[in-house]
N, C-alpha and C positions, 0 to 999 in steps of 0.2 A: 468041635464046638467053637474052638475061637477061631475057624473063619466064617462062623455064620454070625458071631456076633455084632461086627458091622452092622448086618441085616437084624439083625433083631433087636437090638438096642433103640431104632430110630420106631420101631414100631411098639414096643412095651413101655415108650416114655410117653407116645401121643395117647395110646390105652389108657394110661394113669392119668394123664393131663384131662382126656374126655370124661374119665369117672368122676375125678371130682370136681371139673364142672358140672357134670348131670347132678350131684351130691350135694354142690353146693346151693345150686338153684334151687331142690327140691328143700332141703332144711332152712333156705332160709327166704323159701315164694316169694322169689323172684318173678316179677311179670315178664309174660312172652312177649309183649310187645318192647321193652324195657331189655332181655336177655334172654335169648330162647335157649332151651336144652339143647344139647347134643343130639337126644332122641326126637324131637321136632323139627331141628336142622335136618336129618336123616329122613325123616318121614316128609319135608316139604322136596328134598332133593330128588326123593324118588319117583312124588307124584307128576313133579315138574322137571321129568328130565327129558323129553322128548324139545320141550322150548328152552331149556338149558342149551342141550345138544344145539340147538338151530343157534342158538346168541354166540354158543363157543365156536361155534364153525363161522360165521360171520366177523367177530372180533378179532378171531387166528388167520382170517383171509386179509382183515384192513393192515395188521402187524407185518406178514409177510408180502404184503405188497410194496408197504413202506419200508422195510428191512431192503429187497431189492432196488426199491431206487434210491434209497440213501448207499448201498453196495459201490454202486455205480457212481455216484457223484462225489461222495467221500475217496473213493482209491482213485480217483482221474483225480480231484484236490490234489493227494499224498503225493500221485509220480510226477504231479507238475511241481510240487512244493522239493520233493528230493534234488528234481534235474533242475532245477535253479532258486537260490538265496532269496532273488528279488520275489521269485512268487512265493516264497516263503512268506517272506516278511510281510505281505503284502495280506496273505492270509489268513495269519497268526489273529488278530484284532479281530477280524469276522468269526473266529472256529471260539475262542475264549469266549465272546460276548455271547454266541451261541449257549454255548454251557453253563453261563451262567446268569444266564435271563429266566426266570421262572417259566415256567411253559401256559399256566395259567394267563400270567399276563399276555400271552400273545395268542392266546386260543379268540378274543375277539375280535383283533383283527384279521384272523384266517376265516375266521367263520365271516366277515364282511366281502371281503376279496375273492370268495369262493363262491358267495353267492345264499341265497334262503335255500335255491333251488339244488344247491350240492352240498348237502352237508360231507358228504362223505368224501370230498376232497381237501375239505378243512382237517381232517382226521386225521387223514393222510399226509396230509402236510403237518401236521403236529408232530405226529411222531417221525416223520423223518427229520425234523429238527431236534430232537431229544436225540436221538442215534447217532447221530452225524458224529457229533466230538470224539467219538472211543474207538471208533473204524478208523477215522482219520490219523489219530493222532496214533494209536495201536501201527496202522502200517508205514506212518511216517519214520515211527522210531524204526523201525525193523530194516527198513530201504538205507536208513543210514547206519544202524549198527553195521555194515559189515566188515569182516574179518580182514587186518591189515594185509595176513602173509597170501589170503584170496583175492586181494586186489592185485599184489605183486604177482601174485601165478598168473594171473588174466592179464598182466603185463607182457611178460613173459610171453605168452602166446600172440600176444598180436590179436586181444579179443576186440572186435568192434564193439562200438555203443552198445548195439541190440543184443549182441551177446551176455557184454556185463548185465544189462538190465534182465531179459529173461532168465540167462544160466545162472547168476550169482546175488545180483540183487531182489529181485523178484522171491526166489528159494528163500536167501538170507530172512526178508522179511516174515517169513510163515507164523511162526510159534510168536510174534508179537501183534502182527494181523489178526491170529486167532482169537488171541485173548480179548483184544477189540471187538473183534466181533461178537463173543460170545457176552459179553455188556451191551453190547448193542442189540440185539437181539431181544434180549430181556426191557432192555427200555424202549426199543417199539413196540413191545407189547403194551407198555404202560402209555408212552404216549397215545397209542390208540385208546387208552381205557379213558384219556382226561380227555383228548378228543370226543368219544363218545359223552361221557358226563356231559361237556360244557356246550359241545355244538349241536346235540340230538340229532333227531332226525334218523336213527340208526336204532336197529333190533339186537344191537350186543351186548355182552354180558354187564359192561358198566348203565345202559339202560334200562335191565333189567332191578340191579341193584337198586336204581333211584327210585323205578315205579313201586314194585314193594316197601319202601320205607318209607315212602310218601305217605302209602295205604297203614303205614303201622303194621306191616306181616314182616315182621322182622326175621320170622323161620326164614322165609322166601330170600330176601336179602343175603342171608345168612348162609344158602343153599348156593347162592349165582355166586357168590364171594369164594365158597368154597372151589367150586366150578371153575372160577377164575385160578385158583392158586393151583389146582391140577394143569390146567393149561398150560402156564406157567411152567411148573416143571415136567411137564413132559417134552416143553419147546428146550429145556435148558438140558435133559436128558438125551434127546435125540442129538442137539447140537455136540455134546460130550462124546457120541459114537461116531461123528461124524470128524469129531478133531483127531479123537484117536488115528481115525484113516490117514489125516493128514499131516501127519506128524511123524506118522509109517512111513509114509512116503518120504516124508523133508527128510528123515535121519537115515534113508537110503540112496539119496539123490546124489547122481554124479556130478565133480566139482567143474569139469570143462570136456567138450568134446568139440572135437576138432572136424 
């Protein structure tokens, strides 16, 4: 029994939370337009899950597209920022100011640059700027944490550059990259969602949300919201099976081979 409590715990506390909002709603007629039941939520998700499904597959395609090219841009940033100071330094001011610029503010000028005619590379470019800082700076630390007495052994050996970089730096980095990544990941999701909100032009789930609450069908909204937070963790669940793998790996990796 107590190892399924885990498991059971996370689901007998959302049971009671959805009771008594059905509970509460009903004692004290609450408007659906206003707060919809749990049971209306449930009943608009049902009717409308065939154009759910199409908005979730759509929004989870703009997320992992920009997940891959911020992938890509962010780790070329990190191993030019490792292998020398000056591009560090150089790129410190542009990754911070990244992070802490609202994404809002900058959703109109992506949406101008991109074009009327594309919205959906203003999206994409939103959320890879919300990603960017946690991959970065996740495998920047990782590239430089490494292990004194692992530098001295790759000494020792006579390891060339490419050596220390794939067999020891690269590894060393893993379980700090992950972590990055696995923030990252979750906030391209998001930045596609404010993407979608502010640039249109697009059929996902944050589209969804707006046209229903527009119309006052607040179930509906209520429905693609939900829609969205399973997305969400099922992106954050697969990526957790996927760290385990890598991680198996990192804590099995040989230190130098000759």
């Amino acid at each position: 029994m107590r190892r399924l409590a885990p498991a059971i715990a996370p689901v007998v506390f959302i049971a009671l939370l959805l009771a008594t909002w059905e509970a509460a709603c009903r004692l004290l007629s609450v408007p659906s337009f206003f707060l919809p039941k749990p049971s209306e939520i449930g009943a608009a998700l049902a009717s409308n899950a065939p154009l759910l499904f199409a908005s979730a597959g759509q929004t989870l395609l703009t997320a992992l597209i920009a997940f891959a090219v911020v992938f890509a841009l962010a780790n070329v940033a990190a191993l030019s920022a490792a292998a020398s100071p000056l591009v560090e330094d150089s790129l410190r001011p542009i990754a911070i100011a990244l992070q802490v610029t609202p994404t809002f503010a900058l959703a109109p000028l992506f949406i101008v640059w991109a074009g009327i005619d594309h919205p959906e590379r203003a999206v994409i470019a939103l959320a890879v700027v919300v990603a960017f800082f946690p991959i970065y700076s996740g495998t920047l630390a990782g590239l430089q944490a490494v292990d004194p007495e692992l530098e001295r052994l790759f000494d020792l050996y006579g390891a060339s550059g490419w050596q220390r970089l794939t067999r020891l730096r690269i590894p060393s980095a893993v379980p700090h990259a992950l972590q990055g990544l696995k923030v990252a990941l979750g906030l391209a999701l998001v930045g596609a969602v404010i993407g979608e909100q502010v640039g249109g032009g697009s059929q996902g789930l944050a589209w969804r949300i707006l046209e229903a609450s527009h119309r006052l069908e607040m179930a509906r909204s209520f429905a693609a919201l939900m829609a969205l937070g399973v997305l969400g963790a099922a992106l954050y669940v697969g990526f957790q099976a996927l760290e385990r793998v890598a991680l198996a790996w990192w804590a099995g990796r040989p230190a130098l081979r000759r």
